[in-house]
C-alpha positions in Angstrom: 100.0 77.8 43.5 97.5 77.6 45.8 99.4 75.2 48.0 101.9 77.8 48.1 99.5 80.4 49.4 97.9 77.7 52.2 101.7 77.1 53.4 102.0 78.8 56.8 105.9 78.7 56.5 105.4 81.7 53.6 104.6 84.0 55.5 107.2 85.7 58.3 105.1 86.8 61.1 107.9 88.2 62.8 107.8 91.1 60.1 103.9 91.9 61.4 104.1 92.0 65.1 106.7 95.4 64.7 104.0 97.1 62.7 101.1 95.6 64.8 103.0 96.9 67.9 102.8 100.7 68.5 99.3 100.4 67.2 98.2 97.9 69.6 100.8 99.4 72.6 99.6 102.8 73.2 96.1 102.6 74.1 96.9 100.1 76.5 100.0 102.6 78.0 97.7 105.5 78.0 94.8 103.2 80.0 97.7 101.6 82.3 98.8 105.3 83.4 94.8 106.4 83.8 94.7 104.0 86.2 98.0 104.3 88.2 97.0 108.0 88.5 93.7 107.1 89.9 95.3 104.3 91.9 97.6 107.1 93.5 95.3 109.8 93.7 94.5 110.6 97.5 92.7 113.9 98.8 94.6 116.4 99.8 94.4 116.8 103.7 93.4 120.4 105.7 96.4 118.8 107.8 100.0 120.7 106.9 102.6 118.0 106.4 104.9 116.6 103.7 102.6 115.4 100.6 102.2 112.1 99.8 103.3 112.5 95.8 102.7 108.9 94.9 104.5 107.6 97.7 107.7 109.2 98.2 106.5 111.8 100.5 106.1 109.0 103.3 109.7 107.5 102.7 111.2 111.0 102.6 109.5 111.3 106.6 110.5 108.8 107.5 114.2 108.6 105.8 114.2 112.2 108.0 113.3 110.5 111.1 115.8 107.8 111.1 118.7 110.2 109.5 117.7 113.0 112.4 116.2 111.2 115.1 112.8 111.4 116.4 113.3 114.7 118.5 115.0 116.8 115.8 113.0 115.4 113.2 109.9 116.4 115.2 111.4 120.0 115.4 111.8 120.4 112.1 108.5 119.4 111.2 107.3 122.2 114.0 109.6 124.7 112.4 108.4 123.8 108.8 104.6 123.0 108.9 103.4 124.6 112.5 102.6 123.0 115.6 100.3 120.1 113.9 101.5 118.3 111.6 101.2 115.0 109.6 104.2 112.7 108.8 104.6 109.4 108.0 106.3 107.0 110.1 107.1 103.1 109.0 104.4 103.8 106.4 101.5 104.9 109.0 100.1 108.5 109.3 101.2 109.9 111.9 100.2 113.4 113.9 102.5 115.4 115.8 101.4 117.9 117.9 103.6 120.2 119.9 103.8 123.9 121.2 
């Protein structure tokens, strides 16, 4: 009897790790999206311009700058924002300043 109880074949583990699993899942989800929020976090500028929003702000610039082309792009922006404004191009800030 107490050979049986030693045997490690008697007991299934795969029937714990389901129950062990939520448990042991959502702190470490909750602490993974902390971080990716802090990770993405970036003060907002005084500058008008598109927002960042975790990164698609930038590719949505500069998706509008290769779809329009630099000039009509740029006049846009003017339009939208004002005579300063910040965009991203190819992933670098960038200012444009007309009148």
């Amino acid at each position: 009897m107490v050979l049986e109880t030693l045997n490690p074949m008697h007991y299934n583990i795969t029937s714990l790790v389901p129950d062990m699993m939520p448990v042991a899942t959502v702190p470490i989800l909750i602490l993974m999206c902390f971080m990716f929020l802090i990770w993405n976090h970036e003060e907002t500028s005084s500058i008008p311009g598109p927002g960042y929003c975790m990164g698609i702000g930038p590719l949505i610039s500069h998706g509008r700058f290769l779809w329009m082309g630099v000039g009509n792009a740029c006049n846009y922006y003017n339009k939208t924002y004002g005579e300063f404004v910040r965009v991203w191009i190819s992933g670098e800030e960038t200012f444009i300043i007309s009148k």
